[in-house]
C-alpha positions in Angstrom: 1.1 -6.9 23.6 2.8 -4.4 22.0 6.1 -5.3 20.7 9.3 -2.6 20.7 11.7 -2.6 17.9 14.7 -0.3 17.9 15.8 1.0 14.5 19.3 0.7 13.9 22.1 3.3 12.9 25.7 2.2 12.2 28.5 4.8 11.9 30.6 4.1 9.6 34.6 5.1 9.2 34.8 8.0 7.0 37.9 9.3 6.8 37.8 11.7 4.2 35.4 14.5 5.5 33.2 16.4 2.9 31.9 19.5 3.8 27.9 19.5 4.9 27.2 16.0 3.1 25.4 12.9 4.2 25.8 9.9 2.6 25.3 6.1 3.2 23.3 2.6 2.4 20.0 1.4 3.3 19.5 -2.2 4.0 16.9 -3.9 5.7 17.2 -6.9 9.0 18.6 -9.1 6.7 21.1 -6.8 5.1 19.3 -6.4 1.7 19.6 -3.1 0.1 16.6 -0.9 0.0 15.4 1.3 -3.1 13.9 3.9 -3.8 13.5 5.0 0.0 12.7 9.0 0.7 15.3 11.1 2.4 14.8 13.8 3.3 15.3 17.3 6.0 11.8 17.2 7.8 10.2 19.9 7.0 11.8 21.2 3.6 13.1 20.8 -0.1 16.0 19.4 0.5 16.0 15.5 -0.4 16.8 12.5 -2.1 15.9 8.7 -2.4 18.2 5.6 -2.2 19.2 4.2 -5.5 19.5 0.6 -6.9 22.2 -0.9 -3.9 20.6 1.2 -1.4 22.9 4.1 -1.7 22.6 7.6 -1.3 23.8 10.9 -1.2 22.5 14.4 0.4 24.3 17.7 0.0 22.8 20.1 2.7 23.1 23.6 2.8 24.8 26.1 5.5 21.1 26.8 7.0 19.7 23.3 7.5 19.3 21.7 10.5 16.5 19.4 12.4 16.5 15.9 11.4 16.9 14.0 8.5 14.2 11.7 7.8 14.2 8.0 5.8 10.8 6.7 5.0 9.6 3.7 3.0 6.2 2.6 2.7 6.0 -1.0 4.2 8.9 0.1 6.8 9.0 1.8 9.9 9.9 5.6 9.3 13.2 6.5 10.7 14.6 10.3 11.8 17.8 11.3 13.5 19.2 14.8 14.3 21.4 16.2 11.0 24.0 17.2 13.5 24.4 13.4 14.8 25.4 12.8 10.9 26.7 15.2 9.3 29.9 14.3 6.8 29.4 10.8 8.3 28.8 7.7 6.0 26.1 5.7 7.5 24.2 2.3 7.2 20.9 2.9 8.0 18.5 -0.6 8.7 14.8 0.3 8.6 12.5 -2.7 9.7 9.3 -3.4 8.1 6.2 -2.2 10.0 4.3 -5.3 9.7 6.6 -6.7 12.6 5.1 -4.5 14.8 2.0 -5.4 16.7 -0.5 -3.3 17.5 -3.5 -3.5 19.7 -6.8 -2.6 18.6 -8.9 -1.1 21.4 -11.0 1.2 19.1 -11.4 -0.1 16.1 -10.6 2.6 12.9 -14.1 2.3 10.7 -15.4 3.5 7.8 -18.4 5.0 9.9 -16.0 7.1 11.7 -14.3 8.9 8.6 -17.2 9.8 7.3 -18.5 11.7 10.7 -15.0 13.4 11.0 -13.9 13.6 7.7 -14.5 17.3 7.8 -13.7 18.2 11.3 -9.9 16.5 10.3 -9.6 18.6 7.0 -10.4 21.6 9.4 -8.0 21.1 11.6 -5.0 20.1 9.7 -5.5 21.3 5.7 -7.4 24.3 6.7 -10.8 25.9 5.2 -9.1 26.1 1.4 -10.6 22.8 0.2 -10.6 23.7 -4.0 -6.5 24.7 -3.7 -5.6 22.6 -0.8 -6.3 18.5 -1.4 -5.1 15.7 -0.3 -4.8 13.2 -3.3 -5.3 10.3 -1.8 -7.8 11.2 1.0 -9.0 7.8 1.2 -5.9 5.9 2.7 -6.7 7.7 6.2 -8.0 5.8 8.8 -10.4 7.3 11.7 -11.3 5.5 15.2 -13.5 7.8 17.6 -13.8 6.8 21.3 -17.4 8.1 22.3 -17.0 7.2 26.1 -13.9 9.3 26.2 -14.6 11.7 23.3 -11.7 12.0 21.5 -10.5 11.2 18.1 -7.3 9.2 16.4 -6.5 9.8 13.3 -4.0 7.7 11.0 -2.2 7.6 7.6 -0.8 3.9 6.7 0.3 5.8 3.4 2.3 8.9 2.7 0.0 11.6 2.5 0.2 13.6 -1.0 -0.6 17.1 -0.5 -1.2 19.7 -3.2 -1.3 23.4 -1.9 -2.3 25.3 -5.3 -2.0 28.6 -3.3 1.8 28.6 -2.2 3.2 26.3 -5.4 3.7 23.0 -3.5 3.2 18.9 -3.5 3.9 18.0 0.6 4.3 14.7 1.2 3.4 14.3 4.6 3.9 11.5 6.8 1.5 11.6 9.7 3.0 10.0 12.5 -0.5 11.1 15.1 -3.2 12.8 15.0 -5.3 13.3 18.1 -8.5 15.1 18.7 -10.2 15.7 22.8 -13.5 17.1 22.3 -13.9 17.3 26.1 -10.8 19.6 26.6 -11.1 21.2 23.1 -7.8 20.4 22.2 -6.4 18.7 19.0 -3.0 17.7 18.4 -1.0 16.3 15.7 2.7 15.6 14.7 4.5 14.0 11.4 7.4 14.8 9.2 7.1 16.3 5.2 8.8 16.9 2.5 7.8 19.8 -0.3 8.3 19.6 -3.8 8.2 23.0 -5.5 5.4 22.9 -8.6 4.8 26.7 -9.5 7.1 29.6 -8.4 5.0 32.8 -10.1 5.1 36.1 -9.0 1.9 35.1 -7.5 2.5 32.8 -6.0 6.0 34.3 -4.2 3.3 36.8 -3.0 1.2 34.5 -1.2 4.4 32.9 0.4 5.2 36.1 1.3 2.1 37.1 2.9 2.0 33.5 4.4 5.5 33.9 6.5 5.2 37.3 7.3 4.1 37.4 11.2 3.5 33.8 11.2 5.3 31.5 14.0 8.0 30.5 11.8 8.7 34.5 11.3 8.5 34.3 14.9 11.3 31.7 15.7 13.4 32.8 13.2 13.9 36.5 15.0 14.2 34.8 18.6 17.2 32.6 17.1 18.6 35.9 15.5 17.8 38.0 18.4 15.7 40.4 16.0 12.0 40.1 18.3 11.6 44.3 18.5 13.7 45.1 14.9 10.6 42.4 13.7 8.4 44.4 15.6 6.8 41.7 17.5 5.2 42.5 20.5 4.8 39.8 23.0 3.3 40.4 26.7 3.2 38.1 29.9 -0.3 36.9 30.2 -1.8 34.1 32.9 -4.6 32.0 33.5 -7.6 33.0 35.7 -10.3 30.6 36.6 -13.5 31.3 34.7 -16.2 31.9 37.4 -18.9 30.5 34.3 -17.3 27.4 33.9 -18.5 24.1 35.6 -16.4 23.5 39.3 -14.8 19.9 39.4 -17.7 19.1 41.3 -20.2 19.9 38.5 -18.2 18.1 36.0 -17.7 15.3 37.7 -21.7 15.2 38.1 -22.0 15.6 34.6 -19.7 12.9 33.2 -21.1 10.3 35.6 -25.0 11.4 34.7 -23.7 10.6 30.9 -22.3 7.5 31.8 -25.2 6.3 33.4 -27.7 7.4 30.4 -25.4 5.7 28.4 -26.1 2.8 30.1 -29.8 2.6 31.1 -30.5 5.1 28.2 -32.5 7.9 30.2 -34.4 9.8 28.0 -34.8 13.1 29.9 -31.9 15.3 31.4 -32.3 17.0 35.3 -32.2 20.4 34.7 -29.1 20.8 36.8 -27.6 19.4 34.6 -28.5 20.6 31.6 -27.4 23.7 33.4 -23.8 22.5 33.7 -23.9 21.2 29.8 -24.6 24.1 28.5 -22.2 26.4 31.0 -19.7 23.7 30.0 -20.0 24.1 25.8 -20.4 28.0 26.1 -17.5 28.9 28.5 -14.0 28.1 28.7 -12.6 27.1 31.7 -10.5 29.8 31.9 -10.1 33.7 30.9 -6.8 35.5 30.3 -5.0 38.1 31.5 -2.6 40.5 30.6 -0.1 41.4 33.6 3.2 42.5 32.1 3.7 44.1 28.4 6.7 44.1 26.1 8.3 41.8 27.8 12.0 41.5 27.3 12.9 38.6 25.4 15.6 37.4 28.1 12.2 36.5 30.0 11.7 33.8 27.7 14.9 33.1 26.0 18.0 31.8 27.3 21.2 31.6 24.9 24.0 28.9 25.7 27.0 27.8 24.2 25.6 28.5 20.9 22.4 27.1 21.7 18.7 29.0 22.0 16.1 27.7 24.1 12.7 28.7 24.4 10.5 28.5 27.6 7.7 30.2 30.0 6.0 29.5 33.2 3.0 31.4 32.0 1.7 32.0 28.6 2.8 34.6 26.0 0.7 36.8 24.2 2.5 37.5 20.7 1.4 40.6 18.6 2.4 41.9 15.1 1.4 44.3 12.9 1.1 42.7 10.0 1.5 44.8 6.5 0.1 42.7 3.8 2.1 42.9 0.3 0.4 43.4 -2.9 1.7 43.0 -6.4 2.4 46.1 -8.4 4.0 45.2 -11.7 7.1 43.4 -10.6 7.4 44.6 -7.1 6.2 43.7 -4.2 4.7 46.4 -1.8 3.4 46.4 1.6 0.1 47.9 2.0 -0.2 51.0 4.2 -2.8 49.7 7.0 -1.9 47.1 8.7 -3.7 44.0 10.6 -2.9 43.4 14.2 -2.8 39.6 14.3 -2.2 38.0 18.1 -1.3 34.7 19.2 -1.0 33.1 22.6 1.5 30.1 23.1 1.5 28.3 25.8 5.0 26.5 27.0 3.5 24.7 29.9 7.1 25.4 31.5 8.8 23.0 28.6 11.8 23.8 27.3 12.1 23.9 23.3 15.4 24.6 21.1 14.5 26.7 19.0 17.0 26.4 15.5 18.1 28.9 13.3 15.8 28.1 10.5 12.5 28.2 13.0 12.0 25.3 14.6 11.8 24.1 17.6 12.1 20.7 19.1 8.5 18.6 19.8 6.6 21.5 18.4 3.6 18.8 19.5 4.2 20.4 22.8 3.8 23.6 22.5 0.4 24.6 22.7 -1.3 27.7 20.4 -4.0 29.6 20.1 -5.2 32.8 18.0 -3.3 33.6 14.7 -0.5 31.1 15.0 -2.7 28.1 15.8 -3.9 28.7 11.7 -0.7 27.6 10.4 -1.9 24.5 9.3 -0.7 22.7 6.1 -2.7 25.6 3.5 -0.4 27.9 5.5 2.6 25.7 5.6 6.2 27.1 4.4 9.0 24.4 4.5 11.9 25.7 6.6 14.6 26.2 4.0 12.0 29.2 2.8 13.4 32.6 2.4 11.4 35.5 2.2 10.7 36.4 -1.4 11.6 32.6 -2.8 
């Protein structure tokens, strides 16, 4: 049985208010202080660690927002919102993780990280193994459901993360990672924190060419209201069955001929359904269509009391013409031709607050494809980035 335990957060008085500061104690159950645990804003630079009696300090800018993270190896990772905490003084209890039980159904092996070690990199590094590394690979665990097809992935460690391309050391803490090879779909969530290791010319140029058009970009101009001074284009698109694809019918045929081979171990597939196999693994199960462009943002935007939310029926096609820079002595140029890059994101008719450095809230549901979905970590920018840092 799996056992719930609430992590605990105890406002303190604090009369004396100091502009944009957090500040506080870390203890555990028994009210022992806590070294040495990471603080940090998820997603950027800004961070700190508890010292010697547990206590700590974190100054935060005018531009940071999301939530502020406290992570321990050994405890369970805590996060709250920064605007929950702001100029508070807190007392923070984080509960070791060995008190929480866990049931086993598919067992994590060593068989199954070496069949998916790749296909993870892949998916959440990206293709740029020599300058993108994880440095200690080896702490991941992988457990692979074949009746079901799908894939869990999980860190017991903070993940260290060296991106040589864009001058940082991430460390990542991956909360899931979830692969469905049936619906093609792969999923993942966790919080990081980057340390800045190089800041060359060079390297601000491949930041540079890293944020501009990317979804961050993208977020940032619907919280500023900027979508056509950016120059994104973004058009109303919808699903229309795929007339190749497999009917329910078919598929249904199919999963129940695999469980049944699976079972008496039939050697020799019907050619029916070998038919619907290979339909299946060519085709997907839908096309997409175009049927409104440059739409206005109020079609997808909605601003409240301060507040911007993001959210669609449909799906969005996003385009941008994308002017690469280059380096020419100490300025950086856009190139004359650009790239049309185009994304689709699909809201699934959530609602997301979007934030005024580019993020929304659970980003895990919001669904991508195209450009966007390869902003994975070799593409990565923490949020406090600026164009040109």
């Amino acid at each position: 049985m799996k056992k719930t335990l609430l992590l605990f957060l105890v406002l303190l008085p604090f009369y004396m208010t100091i502009a944009q500061v957090i500040k506080g104690t870390v203890v555990n159950d028994a009210e022992q202080k806590i070294v040495n645990v990471a603080i940090y804003i998820d997603g950027t630079k800004t961070g700190t660690s508890s010292k010697e009696d547990g206590s700590f300090s974190l100054h935060i800018s005018s531009n940071n927002s999301g939530n502020i993270v406290f992570q321990k190896e050994g405890y369970e990772t805590y996060s709250t919102p920064v605007s929950a905490v702001l100029n508070k003084t807190l007392k923070v209890i984080l509960l070791k993780s060995n008190d929480i039980e866990e049931v086993r159904i598919i067992p994590y092996t060593e068989e199954a990280y070496k069949n998916f070690i790749n296909y993870f990199l892949d998916n959440f590094i990206g293709h740029d193994r020599e300058n993108v590394r994880i440095k200690n690979q080896r702490t991941l665990k992988f457990a692979f459901d074949k009746k079901n097809q799908t894939l869990k992935v999980k860190a017991p460690k903070t993940l260290i993360i060296e991106n040589k391309i864009l001058g940082y050391q991430i460390e990542y803490n991956l909360i899931n990672f979830a692969a469905d090879f049936n619906e093609k779909m792969v999923n993942y969530v966790g919080t990081s924190f980057f340390r800045e290791t190089k800041n060359s010319d060079k390297i601000k140029l491949n930041r540079m060419n890293a944020y501009d058009g990317n979804m961050l970009h993208f977020f940032r101009s619907i919280y500023q209201n900027t979508i056509s001074e950016d120059q994104f284009i973004v058009n109303h698109v919808v699903k229309v069955p795929n007339p190749k694809y497999p009917n329910s019918e078919e598929l249904e045929a199919l999963k129940n001929f695999k469980e049944m081979a699976r079972i008496s171990r039939v050697a020799s597939v019907p050619d029916d359904i070998l038919n619907i196999s290979q339909r299946k693994n060519a085709n997907k199960p839908y096309a997409l269509a175009i049927t409104k462009t440059l739409i206005p943002d109020a079609d997808y935007v909605k601003r409240e009391d301060g507040k911007v939310w993001f959210s669609f029926k449909d799906m969005l096609q996003v385009n941008y013409k994308k002017y690469y820079y280059e380096l020419k002595g100490k300025q950086f140029i856009k190139t004359k031709e650009p790239v049309i890059i185009s994304s689709f994101l699909h809201p699934e008719g959530e609602t997301f607050e979007v934030s005024k450095d580019g993020n929304i809230t659970t980003p895990d549901l919001l669904i991508t494809e195209g450009d966007f979905s390869k902003n994975k970590i070799e593409n990565m920018l923490p949020l406090d980035y600026q164009l040109g840092d």
